[in-house]
TIVO-2410 file (N, C-alpha, C; in nm, 3 decimals):
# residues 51
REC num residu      c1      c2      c3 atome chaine
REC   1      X   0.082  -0.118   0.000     N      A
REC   1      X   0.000   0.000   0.000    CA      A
REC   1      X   0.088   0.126   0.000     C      A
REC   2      X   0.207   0.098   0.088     N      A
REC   2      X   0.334   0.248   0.058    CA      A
REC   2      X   0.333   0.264  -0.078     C      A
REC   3      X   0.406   0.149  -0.115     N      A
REC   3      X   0.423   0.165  -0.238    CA      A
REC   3      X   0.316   0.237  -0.342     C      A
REC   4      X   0.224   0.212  -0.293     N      A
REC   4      X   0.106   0.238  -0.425    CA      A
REC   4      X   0.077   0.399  -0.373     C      A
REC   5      X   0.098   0.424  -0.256     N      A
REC   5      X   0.032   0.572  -0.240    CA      A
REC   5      X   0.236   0.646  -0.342     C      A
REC   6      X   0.321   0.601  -0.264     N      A
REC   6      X   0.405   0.655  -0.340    CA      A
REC   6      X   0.447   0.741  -0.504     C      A
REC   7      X   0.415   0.552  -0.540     N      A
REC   7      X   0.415   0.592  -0.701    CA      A
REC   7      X   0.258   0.688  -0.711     C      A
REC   8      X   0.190   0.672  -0.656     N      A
REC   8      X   0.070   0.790  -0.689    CA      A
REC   8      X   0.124   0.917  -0.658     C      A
REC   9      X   0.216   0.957  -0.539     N      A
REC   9      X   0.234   1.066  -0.493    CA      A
REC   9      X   0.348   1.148  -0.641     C      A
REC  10      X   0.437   1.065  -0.678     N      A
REC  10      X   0.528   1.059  -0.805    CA      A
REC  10      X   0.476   1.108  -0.955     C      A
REC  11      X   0.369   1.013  -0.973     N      A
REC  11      X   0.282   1.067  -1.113    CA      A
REC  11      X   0.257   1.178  -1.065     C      A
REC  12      X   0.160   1.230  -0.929     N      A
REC  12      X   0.106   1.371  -0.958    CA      A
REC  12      X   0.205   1.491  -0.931     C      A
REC  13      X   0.297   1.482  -0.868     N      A
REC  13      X   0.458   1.585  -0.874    CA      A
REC  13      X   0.466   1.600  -0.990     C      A
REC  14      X   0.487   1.529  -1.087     N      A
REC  14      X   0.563   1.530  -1.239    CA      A
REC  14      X   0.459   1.629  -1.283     C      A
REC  15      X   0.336   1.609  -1.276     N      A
REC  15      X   0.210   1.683  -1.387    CA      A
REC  15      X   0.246   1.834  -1.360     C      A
REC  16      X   0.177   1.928  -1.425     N      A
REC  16      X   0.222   2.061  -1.387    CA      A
REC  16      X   0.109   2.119  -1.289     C      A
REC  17      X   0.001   2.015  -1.253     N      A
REC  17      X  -0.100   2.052  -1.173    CA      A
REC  17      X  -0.034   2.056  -1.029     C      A
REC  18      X   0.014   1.929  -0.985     N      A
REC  18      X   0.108   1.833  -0.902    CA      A
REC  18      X   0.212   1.934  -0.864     C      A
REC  19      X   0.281   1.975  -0.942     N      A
REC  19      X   0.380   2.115  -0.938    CA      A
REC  19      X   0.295   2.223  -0.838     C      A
REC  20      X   0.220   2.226  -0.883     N      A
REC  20      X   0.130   2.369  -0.812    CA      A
REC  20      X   0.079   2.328  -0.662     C      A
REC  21      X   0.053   2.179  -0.672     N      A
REC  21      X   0.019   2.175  -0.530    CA      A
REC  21      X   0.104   2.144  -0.460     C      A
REC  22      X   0.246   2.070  -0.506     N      A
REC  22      X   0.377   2.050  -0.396    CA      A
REC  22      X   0.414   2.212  -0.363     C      A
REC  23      X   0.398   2.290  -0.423     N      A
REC  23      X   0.439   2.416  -0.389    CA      A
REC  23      X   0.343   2.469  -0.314     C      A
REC  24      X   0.220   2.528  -0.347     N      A
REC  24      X   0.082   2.560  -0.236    CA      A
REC  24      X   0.156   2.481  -0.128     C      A
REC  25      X   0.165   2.333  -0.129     N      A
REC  25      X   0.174   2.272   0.027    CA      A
REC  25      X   0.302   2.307   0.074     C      A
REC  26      X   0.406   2.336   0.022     N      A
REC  26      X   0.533   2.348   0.094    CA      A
REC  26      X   0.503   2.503   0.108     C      A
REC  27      X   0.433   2.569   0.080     N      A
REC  27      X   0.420   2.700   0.155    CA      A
REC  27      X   0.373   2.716   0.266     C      A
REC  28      X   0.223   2.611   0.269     N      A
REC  28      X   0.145   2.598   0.383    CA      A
REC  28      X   0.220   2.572   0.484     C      A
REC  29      X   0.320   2.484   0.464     N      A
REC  29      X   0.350   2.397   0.571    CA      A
REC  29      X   0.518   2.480   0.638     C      A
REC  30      X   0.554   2.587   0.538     N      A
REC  30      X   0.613   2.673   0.629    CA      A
REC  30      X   0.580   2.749   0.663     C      A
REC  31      X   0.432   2.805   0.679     N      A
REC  31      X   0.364   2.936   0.739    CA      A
REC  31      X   0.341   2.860   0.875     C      A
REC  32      X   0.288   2.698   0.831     N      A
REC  32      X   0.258   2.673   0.991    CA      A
REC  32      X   0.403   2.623   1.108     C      A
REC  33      X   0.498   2.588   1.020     N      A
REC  33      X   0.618   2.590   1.092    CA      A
REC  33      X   0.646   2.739   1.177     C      A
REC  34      X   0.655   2.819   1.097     N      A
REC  34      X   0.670   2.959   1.118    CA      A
REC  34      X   0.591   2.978   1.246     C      A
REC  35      X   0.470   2.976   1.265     N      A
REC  35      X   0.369   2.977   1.320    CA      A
REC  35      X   0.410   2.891   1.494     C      A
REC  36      X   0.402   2.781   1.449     N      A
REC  36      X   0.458   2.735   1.534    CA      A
REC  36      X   0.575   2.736   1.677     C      A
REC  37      X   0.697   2.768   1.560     N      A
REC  37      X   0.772   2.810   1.630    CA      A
REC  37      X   0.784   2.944   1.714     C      A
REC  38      X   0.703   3.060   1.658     N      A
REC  38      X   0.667   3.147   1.739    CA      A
REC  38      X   0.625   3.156   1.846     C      A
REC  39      X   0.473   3.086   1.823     N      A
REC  39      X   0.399   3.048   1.921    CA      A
REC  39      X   0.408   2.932   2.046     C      A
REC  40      X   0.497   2.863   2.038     N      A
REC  40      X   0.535   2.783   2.166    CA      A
REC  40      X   0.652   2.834   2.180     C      A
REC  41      X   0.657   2.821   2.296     N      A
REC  41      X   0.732   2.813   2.429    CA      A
REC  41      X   0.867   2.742   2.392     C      A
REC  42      X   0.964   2.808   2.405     N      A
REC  42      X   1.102   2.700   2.437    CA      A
REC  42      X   1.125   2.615   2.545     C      A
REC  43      X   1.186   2.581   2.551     N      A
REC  43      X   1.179   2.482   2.691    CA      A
REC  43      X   1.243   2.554   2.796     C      A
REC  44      X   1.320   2.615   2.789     N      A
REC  44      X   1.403   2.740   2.885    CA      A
REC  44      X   1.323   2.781   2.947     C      A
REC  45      X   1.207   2.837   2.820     N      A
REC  45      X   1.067   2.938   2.897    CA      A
REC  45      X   1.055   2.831   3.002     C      A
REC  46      X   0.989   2.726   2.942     N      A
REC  46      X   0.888   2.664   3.028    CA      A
REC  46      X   0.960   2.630   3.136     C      A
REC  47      X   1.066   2.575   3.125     N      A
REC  47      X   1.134   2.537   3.287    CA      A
REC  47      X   1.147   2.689   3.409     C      A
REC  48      X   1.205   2.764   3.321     N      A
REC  48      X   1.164   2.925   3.429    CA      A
REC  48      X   1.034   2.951   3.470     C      A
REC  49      X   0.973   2.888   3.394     N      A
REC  49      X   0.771   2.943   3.415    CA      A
REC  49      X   0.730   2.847   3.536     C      A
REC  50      X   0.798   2.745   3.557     N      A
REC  50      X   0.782   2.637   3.620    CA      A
REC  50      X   0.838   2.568   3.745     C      A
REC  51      X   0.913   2.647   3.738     N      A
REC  51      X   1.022   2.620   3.859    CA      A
REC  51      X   0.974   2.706   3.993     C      A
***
């Protein structure tokens, strides 16, 4: 079943549709990195917040 979602994931990269959405998603997914990392806490914080 890897396999099969794989080679599916492969054909649709290549298409130029596939293109548009590996990119849309690798944007998404550094706004929410971005996001992320802002928004939590380092662990430094949290051990000072906590102690």
């Amino acid at each position: 079943m890897l396999a099969g979602l794989v080679a599916l994931a492969a054909a649709i990269s290549v298409t130029p549709v596939g293109g548009e959405w590996r990119d849309s998603l690798q944007s998404a997914l550094a706004d929410l990195v971005h996001t992320l990392v802002v928004t939590v806490p380092s662990s430094s914080t949290c051990k000072d917040r906590f102690s």
